[in-house]
N, CA, C and O atoms as CSV, one atom per row, in Angstrom:
chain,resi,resn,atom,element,x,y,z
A,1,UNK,N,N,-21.601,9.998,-42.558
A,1,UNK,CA,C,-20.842,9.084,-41.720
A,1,UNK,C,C,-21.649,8.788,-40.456
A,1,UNK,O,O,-22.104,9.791,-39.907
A,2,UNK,N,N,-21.891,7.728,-39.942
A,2,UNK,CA,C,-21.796,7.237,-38.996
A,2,UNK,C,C,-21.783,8.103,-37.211
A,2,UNK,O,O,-20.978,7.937,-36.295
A,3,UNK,N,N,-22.822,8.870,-37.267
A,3,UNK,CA,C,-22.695,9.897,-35.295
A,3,UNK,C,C,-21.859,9.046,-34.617
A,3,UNK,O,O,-20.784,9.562,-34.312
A,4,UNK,N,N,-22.034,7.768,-34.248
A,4,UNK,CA,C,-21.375,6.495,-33.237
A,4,UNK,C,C,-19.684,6.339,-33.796
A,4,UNK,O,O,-18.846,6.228,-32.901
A,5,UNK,N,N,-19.188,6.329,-35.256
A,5,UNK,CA,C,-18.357,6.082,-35.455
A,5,UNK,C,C,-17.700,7.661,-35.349
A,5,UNK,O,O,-16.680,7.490,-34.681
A,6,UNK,N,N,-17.784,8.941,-35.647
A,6,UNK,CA,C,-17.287,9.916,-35.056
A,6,UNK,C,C,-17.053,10.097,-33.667
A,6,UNK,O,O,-15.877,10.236,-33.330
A,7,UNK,N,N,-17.911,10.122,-32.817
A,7,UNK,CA,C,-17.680,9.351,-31.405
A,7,UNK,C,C,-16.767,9.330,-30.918
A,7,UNK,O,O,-16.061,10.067,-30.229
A,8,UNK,N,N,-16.776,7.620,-31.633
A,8,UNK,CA,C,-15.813,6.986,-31.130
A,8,UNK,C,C,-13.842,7.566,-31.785
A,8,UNK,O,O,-12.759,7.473,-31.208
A,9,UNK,N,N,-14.148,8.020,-32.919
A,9,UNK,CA,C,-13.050,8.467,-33.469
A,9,UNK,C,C,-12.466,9.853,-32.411
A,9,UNK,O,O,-11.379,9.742,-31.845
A,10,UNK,N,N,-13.125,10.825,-32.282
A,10,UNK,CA,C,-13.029,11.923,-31.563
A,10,UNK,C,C,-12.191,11.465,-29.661
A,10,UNK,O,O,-11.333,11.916,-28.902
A,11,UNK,N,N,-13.571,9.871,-29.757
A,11,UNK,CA,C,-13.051,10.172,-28.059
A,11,UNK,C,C,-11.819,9.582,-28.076
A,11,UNK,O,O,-10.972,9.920,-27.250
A,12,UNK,N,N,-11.489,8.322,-29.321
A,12,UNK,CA,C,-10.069,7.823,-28.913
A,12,UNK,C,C,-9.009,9.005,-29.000
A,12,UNK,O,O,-8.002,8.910,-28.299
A,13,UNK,N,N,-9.160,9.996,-29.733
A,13,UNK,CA,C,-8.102,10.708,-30.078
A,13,UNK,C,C,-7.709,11.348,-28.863
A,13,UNK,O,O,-6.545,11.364,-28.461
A,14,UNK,N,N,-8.975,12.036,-28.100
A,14,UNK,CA,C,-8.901,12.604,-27.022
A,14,UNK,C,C,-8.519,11.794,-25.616
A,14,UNK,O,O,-7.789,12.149,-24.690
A,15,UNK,N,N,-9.072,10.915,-25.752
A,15,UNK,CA,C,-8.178,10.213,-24.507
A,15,UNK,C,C,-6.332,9.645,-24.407
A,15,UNK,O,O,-5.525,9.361,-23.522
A,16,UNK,N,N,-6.367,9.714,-25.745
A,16,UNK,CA,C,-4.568,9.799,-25.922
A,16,UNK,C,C,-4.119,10.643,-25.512
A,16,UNK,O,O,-3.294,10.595,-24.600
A,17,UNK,N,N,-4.639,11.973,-26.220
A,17,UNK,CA,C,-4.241,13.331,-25.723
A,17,UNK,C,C,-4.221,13.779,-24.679
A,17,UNK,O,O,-3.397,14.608,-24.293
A,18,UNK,N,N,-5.233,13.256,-23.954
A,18,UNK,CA,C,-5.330,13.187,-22.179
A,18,UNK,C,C,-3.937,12.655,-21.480
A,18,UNK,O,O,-3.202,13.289,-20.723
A,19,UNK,N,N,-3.760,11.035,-22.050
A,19,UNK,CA,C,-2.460,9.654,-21.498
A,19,UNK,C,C,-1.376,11.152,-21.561
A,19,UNK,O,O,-0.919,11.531,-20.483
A,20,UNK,N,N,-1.060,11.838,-22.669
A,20,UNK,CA,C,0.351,12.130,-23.182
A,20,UNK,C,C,0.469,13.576,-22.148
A,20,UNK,O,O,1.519,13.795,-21.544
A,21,UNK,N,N,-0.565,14.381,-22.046
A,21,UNK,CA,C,-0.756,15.258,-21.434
A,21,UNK,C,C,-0.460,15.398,-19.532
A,21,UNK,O,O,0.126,16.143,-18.748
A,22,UNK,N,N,-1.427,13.961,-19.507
A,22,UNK,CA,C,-0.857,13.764,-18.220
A,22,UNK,C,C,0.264,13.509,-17.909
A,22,UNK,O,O,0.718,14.265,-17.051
A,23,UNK,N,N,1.099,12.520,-18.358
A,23,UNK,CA,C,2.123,11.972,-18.444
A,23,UNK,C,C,3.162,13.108,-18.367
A,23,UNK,O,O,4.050,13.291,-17.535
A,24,UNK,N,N,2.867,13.720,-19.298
A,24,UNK,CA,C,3.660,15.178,-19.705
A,24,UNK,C,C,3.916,16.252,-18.280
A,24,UNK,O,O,4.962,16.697,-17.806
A,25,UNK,N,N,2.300,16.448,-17.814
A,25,UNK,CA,C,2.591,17.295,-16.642
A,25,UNK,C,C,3.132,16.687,-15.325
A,25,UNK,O,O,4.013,17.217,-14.648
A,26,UNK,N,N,2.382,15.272,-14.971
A,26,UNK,CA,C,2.948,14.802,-13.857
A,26,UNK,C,C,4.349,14.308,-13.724
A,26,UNK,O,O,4.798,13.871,-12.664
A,27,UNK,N,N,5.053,14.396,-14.882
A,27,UNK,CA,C,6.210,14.151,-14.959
A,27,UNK,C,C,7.263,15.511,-14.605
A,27,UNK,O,O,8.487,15.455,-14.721
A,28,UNK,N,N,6.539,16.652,-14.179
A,28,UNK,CA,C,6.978,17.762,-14.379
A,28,UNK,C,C,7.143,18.604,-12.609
A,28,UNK,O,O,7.826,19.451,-12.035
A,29,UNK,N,N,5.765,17.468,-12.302
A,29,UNK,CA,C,5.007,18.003,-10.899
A,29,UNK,C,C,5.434,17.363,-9.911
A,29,UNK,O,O,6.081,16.342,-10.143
A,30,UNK,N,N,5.182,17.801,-8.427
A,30,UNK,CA,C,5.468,16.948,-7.733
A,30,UNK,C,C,4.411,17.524,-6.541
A,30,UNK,O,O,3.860,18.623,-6.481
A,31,UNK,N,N,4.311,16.046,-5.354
A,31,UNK,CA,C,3.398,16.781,-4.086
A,31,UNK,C,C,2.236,15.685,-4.904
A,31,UNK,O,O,2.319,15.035,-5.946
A,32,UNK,N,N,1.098,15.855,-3.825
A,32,UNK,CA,C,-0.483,14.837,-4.059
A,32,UNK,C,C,-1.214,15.945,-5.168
A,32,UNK,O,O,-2.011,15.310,-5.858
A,33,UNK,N,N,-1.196,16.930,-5.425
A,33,UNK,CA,C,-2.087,17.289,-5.978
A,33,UNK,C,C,-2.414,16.807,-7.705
A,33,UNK,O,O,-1.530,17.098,-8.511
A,34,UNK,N,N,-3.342,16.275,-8.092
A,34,UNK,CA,C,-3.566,15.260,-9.571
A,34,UNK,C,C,-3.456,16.662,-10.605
A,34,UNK,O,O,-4.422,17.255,-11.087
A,35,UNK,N,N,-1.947,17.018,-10.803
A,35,UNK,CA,C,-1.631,17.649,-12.135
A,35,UNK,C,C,-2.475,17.860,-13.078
A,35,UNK,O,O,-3.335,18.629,-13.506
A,36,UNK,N,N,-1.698,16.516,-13.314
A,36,UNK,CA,C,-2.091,15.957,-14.985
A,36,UNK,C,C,-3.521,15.845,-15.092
A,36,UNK,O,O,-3.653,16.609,-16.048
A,37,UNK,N,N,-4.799,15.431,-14.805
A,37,UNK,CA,C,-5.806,15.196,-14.917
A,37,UNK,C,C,-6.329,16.876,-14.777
A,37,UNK,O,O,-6.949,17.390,-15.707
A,38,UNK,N,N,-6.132,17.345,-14.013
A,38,UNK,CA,C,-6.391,19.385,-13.312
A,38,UNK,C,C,-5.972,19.618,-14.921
A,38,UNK,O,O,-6.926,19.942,-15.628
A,39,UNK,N,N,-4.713,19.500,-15.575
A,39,UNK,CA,C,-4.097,20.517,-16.899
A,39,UNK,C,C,-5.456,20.095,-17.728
A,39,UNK,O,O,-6.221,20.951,-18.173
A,40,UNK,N,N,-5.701,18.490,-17.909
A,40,UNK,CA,C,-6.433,18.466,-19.274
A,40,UNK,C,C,-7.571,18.746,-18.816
A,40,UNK,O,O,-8.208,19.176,-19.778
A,41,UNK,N,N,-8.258,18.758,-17.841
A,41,UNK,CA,C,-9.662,19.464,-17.823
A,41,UNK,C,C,-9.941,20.514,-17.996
A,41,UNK,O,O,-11.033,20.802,-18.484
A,42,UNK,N,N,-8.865,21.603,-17.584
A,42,UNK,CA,C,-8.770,22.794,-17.947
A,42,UNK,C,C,-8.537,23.225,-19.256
A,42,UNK,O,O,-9.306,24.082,-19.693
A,43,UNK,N,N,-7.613,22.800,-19.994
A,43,UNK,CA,C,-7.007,22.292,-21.391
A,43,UNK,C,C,-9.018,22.067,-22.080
A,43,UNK,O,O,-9.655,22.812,-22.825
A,44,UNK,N,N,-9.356,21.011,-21.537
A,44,UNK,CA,C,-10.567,20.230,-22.352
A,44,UNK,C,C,-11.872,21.645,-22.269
A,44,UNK,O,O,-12.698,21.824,-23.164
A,45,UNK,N,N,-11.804,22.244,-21.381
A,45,UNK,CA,C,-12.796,23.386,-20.766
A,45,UNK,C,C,-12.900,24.546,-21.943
A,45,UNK,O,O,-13.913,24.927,-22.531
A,46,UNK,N,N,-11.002,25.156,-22.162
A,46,UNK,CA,C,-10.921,25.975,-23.068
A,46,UNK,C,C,-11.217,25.692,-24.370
A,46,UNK,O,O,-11.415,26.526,-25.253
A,47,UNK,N,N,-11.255,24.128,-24.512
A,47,UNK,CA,C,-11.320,23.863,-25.806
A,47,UNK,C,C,-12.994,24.070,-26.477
A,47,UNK,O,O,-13.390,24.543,-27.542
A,48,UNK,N,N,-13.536,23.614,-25.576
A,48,UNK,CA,C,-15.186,23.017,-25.841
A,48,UNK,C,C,-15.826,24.242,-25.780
A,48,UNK,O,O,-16.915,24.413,-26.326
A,49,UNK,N,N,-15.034,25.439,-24.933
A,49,UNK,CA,C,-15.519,26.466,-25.296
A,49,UNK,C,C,-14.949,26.890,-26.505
A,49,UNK,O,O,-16.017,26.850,-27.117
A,50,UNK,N,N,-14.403,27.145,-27.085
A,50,UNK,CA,C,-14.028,27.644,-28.153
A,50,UNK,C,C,-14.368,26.935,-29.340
A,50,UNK,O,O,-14.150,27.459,-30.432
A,51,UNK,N,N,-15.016,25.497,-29.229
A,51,UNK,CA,C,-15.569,24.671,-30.262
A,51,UNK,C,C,-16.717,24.956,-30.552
A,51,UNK,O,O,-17.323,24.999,-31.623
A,52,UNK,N,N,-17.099,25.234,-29.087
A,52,UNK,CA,C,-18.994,25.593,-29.274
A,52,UNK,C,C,-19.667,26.750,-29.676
A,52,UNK,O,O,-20.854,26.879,-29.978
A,53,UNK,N,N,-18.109,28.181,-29.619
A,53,UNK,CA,C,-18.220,29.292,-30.063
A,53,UNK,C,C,-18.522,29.161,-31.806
A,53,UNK,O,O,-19.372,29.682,-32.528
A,54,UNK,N,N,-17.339,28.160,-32.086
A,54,UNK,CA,C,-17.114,28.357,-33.792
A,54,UNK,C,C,-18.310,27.524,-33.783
A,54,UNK,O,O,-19.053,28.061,-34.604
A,55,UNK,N,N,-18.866,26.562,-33.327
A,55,UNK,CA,C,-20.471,25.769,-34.358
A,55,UNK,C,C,-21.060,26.791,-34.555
A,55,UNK,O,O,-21.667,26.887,-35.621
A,56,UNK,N,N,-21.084,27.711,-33.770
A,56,UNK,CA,C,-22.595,28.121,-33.441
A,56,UNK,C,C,-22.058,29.621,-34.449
A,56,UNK,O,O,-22.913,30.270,-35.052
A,57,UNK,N,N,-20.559,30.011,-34.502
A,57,UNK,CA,C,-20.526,31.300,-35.400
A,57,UNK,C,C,-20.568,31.113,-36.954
A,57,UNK,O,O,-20.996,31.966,-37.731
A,58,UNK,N,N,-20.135,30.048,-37.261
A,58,UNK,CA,C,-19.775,28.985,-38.421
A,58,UNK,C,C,-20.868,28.534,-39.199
A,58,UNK,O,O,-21.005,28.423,-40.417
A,59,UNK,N,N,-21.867,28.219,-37.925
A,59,UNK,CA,C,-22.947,27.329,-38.068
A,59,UNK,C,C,-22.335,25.715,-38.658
A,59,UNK,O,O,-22.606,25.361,-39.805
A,60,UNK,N,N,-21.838,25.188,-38.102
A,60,UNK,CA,C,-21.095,24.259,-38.435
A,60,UNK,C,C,-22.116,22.924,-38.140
A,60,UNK,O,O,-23.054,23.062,-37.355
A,61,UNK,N,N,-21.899,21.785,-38.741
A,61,UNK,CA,C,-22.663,20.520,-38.322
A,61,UNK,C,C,-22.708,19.776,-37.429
A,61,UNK,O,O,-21.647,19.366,-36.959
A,62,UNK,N,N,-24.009,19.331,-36.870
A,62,UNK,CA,C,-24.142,18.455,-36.091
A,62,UNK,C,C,-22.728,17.086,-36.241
A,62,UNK,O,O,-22.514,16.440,-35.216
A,63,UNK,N,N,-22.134,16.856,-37.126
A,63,UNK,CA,C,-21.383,15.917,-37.128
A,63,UNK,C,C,-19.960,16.402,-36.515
A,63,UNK,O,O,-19.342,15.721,-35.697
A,64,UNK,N,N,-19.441,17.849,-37.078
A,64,UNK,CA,C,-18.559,18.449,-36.488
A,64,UNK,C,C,-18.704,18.183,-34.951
A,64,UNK,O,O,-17.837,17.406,-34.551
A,65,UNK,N,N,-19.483,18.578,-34.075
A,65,UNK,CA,C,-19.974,18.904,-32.784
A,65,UNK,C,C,-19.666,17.589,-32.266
A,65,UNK,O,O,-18.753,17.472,-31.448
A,66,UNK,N,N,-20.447,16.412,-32.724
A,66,UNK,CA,C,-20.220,14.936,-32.226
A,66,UNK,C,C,-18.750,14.633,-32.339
A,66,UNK,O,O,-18.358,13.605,-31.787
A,67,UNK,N,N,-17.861,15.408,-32.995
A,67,UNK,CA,C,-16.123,14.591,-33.598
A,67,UNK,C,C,-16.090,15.387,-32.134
A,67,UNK,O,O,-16.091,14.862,-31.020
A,68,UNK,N,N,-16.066,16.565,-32.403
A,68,UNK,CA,C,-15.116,17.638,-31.556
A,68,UNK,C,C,-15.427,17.700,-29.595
A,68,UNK,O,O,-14.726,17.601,-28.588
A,69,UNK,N,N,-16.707,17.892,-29.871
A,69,UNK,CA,C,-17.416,18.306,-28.571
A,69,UNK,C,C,-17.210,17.104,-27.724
A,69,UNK,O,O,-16.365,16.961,-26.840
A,70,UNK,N,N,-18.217,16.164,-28.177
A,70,UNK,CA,C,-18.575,14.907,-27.328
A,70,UNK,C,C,-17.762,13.641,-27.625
A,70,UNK,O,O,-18.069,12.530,-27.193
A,71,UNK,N,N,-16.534,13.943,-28.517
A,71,UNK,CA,C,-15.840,12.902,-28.748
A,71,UNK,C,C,-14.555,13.468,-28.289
A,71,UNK,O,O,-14.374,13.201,-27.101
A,72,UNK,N,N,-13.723,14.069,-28.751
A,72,UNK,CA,C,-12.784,14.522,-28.664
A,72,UNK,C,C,-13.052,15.455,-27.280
A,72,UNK,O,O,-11.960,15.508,-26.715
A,73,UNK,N,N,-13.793,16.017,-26.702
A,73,UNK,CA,C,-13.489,17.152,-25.454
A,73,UNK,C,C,-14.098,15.562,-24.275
A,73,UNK,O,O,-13.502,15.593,-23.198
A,74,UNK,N,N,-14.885,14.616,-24.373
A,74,UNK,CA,C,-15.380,14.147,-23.823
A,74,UNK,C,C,-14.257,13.264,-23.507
A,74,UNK,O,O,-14.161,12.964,-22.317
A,75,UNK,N,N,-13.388,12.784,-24.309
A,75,UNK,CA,C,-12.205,11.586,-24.085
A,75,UNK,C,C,-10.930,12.590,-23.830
A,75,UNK,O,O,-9.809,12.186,-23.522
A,76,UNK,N,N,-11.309,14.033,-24.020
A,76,UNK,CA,C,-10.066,14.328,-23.361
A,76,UNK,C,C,-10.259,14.549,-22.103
A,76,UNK,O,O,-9.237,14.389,-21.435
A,77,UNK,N,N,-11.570,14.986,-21.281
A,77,UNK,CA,C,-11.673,15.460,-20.350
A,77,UNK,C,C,-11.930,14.424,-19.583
A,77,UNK,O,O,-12.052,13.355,-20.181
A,78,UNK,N,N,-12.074,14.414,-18.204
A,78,UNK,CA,C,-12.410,12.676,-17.200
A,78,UNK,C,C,-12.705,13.383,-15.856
A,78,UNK,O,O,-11.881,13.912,-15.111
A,79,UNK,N,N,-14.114,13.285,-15.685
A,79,UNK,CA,C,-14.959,13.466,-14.410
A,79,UNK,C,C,-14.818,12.128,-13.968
A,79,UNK,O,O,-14.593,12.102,-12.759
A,80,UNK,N,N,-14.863,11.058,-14.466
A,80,UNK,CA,C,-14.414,9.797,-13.227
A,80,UNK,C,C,-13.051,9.491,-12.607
A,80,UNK,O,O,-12.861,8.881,-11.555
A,81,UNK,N,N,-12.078,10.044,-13.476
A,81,UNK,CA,C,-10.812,9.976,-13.340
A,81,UNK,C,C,-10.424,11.622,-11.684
A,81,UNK,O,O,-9.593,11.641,-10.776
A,82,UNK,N,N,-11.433,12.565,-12.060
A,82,UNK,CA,C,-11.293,14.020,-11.109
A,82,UNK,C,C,-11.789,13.224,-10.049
A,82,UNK,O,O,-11.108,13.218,-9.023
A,83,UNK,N,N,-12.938,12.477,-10.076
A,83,UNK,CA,C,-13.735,11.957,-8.661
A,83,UNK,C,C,-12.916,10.979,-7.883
A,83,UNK,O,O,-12.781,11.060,-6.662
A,84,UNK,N,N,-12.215,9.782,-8.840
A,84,UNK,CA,C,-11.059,8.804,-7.999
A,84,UNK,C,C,-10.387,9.792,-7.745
A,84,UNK,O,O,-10.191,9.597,-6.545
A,85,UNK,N,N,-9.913,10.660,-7.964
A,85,UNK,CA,C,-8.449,11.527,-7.339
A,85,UNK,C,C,-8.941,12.312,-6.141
A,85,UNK,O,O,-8.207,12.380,-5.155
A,86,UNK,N,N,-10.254,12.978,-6.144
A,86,UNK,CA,C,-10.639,13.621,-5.106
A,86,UNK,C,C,-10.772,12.774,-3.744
A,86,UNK,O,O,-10.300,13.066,-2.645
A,87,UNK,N,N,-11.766,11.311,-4.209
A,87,UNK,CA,C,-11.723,10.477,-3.438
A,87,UNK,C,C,-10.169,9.973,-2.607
A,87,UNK,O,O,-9.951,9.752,-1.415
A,88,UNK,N,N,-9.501,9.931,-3.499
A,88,UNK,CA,C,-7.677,9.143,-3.016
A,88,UNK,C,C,-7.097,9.906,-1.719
A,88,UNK,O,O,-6.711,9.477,-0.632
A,89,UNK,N,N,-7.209,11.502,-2.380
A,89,UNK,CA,C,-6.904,12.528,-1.399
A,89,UNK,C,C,-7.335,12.556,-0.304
A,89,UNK,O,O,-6.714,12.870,0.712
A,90,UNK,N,N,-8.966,12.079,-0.434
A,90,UNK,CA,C,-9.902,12.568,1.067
A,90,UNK,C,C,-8.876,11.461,1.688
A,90,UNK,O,O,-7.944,11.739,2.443
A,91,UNK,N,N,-9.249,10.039,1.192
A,91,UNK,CA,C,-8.942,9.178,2.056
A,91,UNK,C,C,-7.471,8.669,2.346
A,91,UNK,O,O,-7.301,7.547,2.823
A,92,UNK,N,N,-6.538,9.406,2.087
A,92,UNK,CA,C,-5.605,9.482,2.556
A,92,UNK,C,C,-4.973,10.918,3.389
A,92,UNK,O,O,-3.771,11.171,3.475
A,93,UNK,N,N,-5.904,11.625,3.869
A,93,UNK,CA,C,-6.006,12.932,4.604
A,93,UNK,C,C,-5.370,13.683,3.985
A,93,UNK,O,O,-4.453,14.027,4.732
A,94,UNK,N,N,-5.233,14.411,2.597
A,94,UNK,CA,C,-5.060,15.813,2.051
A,94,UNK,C,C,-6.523,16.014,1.738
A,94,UNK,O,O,-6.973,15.635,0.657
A,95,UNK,N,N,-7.262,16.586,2.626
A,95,UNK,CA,C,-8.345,17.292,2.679
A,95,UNK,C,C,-8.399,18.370,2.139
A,95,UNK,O,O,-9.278,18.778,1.381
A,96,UNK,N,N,-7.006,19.158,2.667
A,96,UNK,CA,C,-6.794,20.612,2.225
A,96,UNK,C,C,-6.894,20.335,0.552
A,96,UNK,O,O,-7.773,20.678,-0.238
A,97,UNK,N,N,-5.725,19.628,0.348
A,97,UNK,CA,C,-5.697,19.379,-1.178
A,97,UNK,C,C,-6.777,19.087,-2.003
A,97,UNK,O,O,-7.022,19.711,-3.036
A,98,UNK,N,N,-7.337,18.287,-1.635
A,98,UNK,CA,C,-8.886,17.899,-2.810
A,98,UNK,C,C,-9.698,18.954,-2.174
A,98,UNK,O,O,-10.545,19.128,-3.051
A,99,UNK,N,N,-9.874,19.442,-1.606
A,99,UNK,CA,C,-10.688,20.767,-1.170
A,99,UNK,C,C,-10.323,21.511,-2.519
A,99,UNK,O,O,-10.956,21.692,-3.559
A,100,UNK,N,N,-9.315,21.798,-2.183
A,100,UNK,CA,C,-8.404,22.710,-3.359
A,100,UNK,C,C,-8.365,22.558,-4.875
A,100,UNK,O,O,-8.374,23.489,-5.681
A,101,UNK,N,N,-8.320,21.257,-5.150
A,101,UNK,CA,C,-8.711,20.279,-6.631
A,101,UNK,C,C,-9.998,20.623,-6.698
A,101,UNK,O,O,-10.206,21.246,-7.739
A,102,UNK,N,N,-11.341,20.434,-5.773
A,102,UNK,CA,C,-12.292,20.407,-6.400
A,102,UNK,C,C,-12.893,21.982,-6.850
A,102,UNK,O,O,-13.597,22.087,-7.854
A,103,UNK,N,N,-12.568,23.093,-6.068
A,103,UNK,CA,C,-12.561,24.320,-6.189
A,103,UNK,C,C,-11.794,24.842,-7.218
A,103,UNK,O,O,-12.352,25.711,-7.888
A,104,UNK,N,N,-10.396,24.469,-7.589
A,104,UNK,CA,C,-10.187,25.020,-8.586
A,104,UNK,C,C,-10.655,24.356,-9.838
A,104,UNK,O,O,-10.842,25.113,-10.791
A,105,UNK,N,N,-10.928,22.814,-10.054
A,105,UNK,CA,C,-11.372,22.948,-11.283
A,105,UNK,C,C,-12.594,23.395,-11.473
A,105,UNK,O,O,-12.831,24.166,-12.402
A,106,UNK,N,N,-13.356,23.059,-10.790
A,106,UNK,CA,C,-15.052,24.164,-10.891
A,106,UNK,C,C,-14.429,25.550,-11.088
A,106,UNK,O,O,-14.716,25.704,-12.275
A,107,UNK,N,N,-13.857,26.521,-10.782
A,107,UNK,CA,C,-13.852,27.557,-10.528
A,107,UNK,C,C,-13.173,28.224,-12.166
A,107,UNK,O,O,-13.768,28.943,-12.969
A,108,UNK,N,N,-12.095,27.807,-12.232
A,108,UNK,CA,C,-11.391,27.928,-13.257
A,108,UNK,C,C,-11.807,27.030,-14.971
A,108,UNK,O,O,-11.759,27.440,-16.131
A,109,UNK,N,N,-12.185,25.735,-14.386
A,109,UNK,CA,C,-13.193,25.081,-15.628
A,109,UNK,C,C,-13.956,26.090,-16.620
A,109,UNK,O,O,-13.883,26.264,-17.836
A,110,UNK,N,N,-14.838,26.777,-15.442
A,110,UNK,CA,C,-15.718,27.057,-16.152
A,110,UNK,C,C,-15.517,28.382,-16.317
A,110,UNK,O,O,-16.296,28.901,-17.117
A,111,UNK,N,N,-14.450,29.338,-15.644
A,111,UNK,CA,C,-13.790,30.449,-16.452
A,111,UNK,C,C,-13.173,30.256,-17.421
A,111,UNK,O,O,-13.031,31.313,-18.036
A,112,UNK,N,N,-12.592,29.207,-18.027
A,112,UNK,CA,C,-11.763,29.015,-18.764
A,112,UNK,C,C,-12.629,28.544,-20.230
A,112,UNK,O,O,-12.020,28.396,-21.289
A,113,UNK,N,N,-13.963,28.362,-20.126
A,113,UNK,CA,C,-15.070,27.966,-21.232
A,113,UNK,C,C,-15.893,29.159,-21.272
A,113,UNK,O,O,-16.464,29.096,-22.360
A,114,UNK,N,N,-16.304,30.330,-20.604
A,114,UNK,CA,C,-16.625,31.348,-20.561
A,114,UNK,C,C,-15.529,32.511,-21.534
A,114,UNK,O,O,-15.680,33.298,-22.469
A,115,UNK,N,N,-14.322,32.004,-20.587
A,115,UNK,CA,C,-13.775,33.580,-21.635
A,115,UNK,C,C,-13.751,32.680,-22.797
A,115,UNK,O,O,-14.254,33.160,-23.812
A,116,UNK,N,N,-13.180,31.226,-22.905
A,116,UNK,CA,C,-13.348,30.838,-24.677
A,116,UNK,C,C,-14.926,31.371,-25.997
A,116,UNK,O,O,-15.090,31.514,-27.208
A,117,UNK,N,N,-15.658,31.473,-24.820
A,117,UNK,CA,C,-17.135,31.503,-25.850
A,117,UNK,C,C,-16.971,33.234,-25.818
A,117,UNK,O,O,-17.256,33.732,-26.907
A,118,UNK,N,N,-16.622,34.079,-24.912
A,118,UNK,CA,C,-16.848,35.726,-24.974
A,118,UNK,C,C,-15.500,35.981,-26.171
A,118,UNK,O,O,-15.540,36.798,-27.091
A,119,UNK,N,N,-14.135,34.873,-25.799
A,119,UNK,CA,C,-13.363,35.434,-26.866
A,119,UNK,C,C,-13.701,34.881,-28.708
A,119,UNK,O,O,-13.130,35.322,-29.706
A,120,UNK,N,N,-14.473,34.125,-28.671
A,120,UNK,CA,C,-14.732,33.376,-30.143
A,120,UNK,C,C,-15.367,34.194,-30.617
A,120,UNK,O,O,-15.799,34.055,-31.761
């Protein structure tokens, strides 16, 4: 099949999953801090770790990796979508807050893809 058409299959799926996710948490949340976008990166973090555990224990295919990894973790997850929100915050003075957004998803991101690869 087609690397470009997995891709693209993976990232649409994942960016739905993102819409429903967000939707889901910010509907739940309240206050400036960007929920919904914070759950699925974290959400997208645990996943890609735990995807990249099974290729590599599995030995699974380069095509797997392109559905899952870079299609599906890539359209679920949104570094342009974290940067407008950090940006929104600065410039509407919750400093504290995107201080806080950008620290915890670095912080926790990448704990959260660490214990996935030590627990796989």
């Amino acid at each position: 099949m087609n690397h470009l058409l997995l891709i693209f299959v993976g990232g649409g799926v994942g960016s739905v999953l993102r819409y429903l996710v967000g939707r889901m948490v910010s509907g739940s949340c309240q206050g400036s801090f960007p929920w919904g976008t914070f759950t699925a990166n974290i959400i997208g973090c645990l996943l890609i770790g735990l995807i990249t555990a099974a290729i590599a224990r599995w030995h699974l295919t380069e095509e797997i990796r392109l559905l899952l990894v870079v299609g599906l973790c890539g359209g679920f997850t949104t570094f342009s979508t974290f940067s407008n929100e950090t940006f929104q915050l600065l410039s509407s003075d919750h400093v504290a807050t995107a201080l806080a957004y950008v620290a915890s998803s670095i912080v926790i991101g990448v704990t959260m893809t660490m214990i996935a690869i030590k627990l796989s």
